[in-house]
C-alpha positions, -999 to +999 in steps of 0.1 A: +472-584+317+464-586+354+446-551+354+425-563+327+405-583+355+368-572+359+376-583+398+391-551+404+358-530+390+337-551+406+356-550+440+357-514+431+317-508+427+315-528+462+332-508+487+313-478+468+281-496+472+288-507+507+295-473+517+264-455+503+246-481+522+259-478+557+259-436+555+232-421+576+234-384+562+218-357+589+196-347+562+186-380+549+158-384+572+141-419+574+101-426+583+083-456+587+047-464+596+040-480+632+011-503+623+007-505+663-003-469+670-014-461+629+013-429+623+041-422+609+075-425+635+110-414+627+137-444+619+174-443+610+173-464+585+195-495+606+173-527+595+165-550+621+163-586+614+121-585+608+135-564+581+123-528+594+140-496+602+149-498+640+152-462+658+187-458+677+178-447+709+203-416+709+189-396+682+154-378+678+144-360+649+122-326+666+117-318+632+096-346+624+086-351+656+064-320+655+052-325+622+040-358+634+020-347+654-017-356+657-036-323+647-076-317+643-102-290+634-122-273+665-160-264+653-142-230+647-126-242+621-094-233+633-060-265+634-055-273+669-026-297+684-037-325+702-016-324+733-032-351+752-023-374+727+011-370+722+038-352+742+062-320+727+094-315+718+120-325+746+149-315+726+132-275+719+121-247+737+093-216+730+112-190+719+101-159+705+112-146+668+134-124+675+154-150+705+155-178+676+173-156+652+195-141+674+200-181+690+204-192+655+233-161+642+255-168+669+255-206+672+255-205+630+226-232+634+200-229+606+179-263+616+176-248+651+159-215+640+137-236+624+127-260+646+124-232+674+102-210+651+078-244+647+079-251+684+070-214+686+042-211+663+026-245+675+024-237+710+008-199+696-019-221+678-021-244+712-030-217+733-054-201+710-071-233+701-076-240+741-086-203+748-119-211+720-127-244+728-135-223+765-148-197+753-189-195+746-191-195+705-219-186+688-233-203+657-212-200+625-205-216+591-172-233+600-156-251+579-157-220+555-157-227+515-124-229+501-136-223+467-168-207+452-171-196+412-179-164+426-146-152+448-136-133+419-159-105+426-142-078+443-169-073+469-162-111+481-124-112+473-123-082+500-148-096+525-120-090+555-118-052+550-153-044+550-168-030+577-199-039+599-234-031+587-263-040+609-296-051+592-320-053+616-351-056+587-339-086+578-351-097+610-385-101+591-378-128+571-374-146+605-408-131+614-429-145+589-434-176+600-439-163+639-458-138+651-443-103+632-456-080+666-433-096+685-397-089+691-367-116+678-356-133+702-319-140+688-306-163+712-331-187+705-329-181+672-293-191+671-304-222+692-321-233+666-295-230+640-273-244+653-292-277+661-304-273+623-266-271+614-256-303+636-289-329+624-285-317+582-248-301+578-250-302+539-285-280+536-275-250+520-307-234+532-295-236+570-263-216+559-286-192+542-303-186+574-273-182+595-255-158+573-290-136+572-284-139+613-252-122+607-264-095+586-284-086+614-256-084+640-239-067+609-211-089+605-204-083+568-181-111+566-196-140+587-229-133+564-204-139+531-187-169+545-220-183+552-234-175+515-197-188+498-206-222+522-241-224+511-232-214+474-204-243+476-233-262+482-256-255+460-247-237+429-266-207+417-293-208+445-317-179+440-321-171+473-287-168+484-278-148+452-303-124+462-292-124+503-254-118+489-263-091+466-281-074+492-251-069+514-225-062+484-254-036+476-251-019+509-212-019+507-219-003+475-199-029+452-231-022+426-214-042+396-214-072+420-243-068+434-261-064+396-238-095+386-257-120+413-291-100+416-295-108+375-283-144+380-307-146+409-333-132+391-327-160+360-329-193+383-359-179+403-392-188+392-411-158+374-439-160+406-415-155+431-393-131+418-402-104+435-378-096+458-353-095+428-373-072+405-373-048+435-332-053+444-323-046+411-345-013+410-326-001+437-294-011+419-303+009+384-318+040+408-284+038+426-266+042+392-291+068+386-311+047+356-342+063+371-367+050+342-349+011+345-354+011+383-392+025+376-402-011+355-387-026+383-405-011+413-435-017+394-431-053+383-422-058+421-450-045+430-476-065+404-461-097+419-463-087+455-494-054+457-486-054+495-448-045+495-446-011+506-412-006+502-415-006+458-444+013+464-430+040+483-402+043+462-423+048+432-442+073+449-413+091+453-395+092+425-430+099+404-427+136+423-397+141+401-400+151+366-389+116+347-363+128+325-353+114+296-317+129+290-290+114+310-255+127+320-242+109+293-263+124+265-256+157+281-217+152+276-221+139+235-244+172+227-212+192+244-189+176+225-203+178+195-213+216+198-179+223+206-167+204+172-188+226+154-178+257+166-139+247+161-151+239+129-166+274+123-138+291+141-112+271+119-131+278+084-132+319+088-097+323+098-089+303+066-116+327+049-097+358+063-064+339+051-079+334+013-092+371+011-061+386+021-042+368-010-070+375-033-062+413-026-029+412-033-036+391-063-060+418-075-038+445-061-004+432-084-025+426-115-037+464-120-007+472-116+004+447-147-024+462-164-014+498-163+024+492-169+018+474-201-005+505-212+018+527-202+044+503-225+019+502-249+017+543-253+053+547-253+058+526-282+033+537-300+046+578-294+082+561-311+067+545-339+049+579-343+079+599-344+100+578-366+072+580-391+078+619-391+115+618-390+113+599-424+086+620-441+059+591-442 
């Protein structure tokens, strides 16, 4: 038959073909690579006759034209639009949020609210990007870590919420190898950093330093980021362990701060461990292991004879009577004195229950034993009377 023809089904599959082909779909968004300028530029998907996508002059995608934008990290670490480079949106305007969605509702226009809102929030992150490349920053530990084995403690998951701490004795570890009468000078200090930072930027020690700089402005979470950067770094360094433990100790996170000060304490050498022995005497005295924090202070102080701090915490706590019984022990001999007197209590009200239905017991059973003598007589007066009746 003439239907039988595969011509139709291939005509058929053609025109389908052909038609799928020519569509340009609003949503069907093409991109090619200019090899010319090295990024990525919006196409229609029309080939030319070299064979690639040829942009119709009449449509723009803003979309994409945003997104291909050339963007780049400040020393802040913050994402910053490169404006000189390329130009904005023609096609959009700055609007706030609540203008888009109002824009959007009544024109029924979703890909406008979103293209606004991007325009919006790029030209928020333009403006604050310009205002700190101006303004006069201060050293820091930008890029921060992204990732550090130890962001799952809650005194570092938290590290925005805490509030500022001043250390200013940590200023002596800066003094030791200057002159300790004389005052800090902190600007210079942070001179020195940062051209430390610049020359070696993958020395965790440098990041060390400048997050023991922030503990003495008291910026609890500069000095963290700059640990998490040095401890990205270099894993398990003892000295940074021991500088984060000290400020999760002063927020009083103490199960953190016992966590790193013990793992400091394992990757230190045994001669230089000092500083450790001491941190984690102040740790147990703060949980109120008094005789713990005692081995401590004075292992500290065998390692290190001119650390007054141990010694004068020793001193103290030998003018208290070193007790032996804890809280806890004081709550088990309650406990179990009051099991024994529910116990006691318990047994003589089932004592008073026992004699009570002894008594009766005894009561009911004299009574028994003088009915059955009284029985016992009766018959006896019968049999003694019949006996007489009858002459026996």
């Amino acid at each position: 038959m003439a239907f039988d023809s595969p011509c139709f089904s291939y005509l058929a599959l053609y025109f389908i073909s052909l038609q799928v082909v020519s569509s340009n779909l609003r949503s069907s968004n093409h991109w090619r690579i200019n090899a010319d300028l090295g990024i990525v530029v919006p196409g229609n998907g029309v080939f030319d006759n070299q064979g690639s996508d040829s942009e119709s002059p009449g449509e723009k995608d803003a979309v994409l034209d945003i997104l291909t934008r050339p963007i780049h990290i400040d020393p802040s670490g913050f994402w910053v639009l490169d404006t000189e480079k390329s130009g904005s949106c023609e096609s959009c305007h700055v609007a706030s949020g609540d203008d888009v969605n109002e824009e959007a509702a009544d024109n029924g226009d979703v890909t406008l609210s979103v293209t606004t809102t991007l325009t919006a929030g790029v030209a928020k992150a333009e403006k604050q990007g310009n205002s700190r490349k101006q303004a006069d920053r201060t050293v820091d530990c930008s890029p921060y870590a992204n990732f550090t084995k130890f962001d799952n403690l809650m005194g570092i998951a938290n590290r925005k919420q805490h509030p500022p701490i001043p250390e200013p004795e940590v200023a002596l570890m800066f003094k030791r190898k200057t002159n300790k009468n004389s005052d800090l000078d902190l600007t210079q200090l942070e001179k020195k950093l940062r051209k430390a930072k610049k020359e070696k930027p993958k020395n965790p020690e440098i990041y060390n330093q400048i997050g023991n700089l922030w503990r003495i402005k008291g910026d609890t979470r500069q000095s963290i980021e700059c640990f998490r950067r040095a401890l990205s770094l270099q894993v398990d360094h003892p000295d940074v362990l021991l500088n984060l433990a000290r400020v999760l100790f002063n927020l009083q996170y103490l199960d953190d701060a016992k966590y790193l000060i013990l793992r400091s304490l394992e990757k230190q050498s045994p001669e230089q461990n000092w500083l450790q022995h001491f941190t984690l005497g102040e740790i147990l005295k703060a949980y109120g292991h008094d005789h713990e924090a005692r081995i401590h202070f004075r292992h500290a102080l065998e390692l290190n004879p001119s650390f007054l701090p141990a010694e004068e915490y020793l001193r103290r706590m030998e003018l208290l009577p070193e007790s032996t019984v804890t809280v806890y022990t004081l709550i088990i001999i309650v406990f179990l004195v009051m099991a024994v007197l529910l116990g006691l209590l318990s047994s003589i009200d089932n004592g008073d229950d026992y004699g009570d239905i002894l008594k009766t017991q005894r009561h009911f059973n004299r009574a028994m034993a003088m009915r059955s003598i009284k029985l016992s007589g009766s018959g006896h007066a019968q049999r003694q009377s019949r006996l007489k009746k009858y002459n026996f």
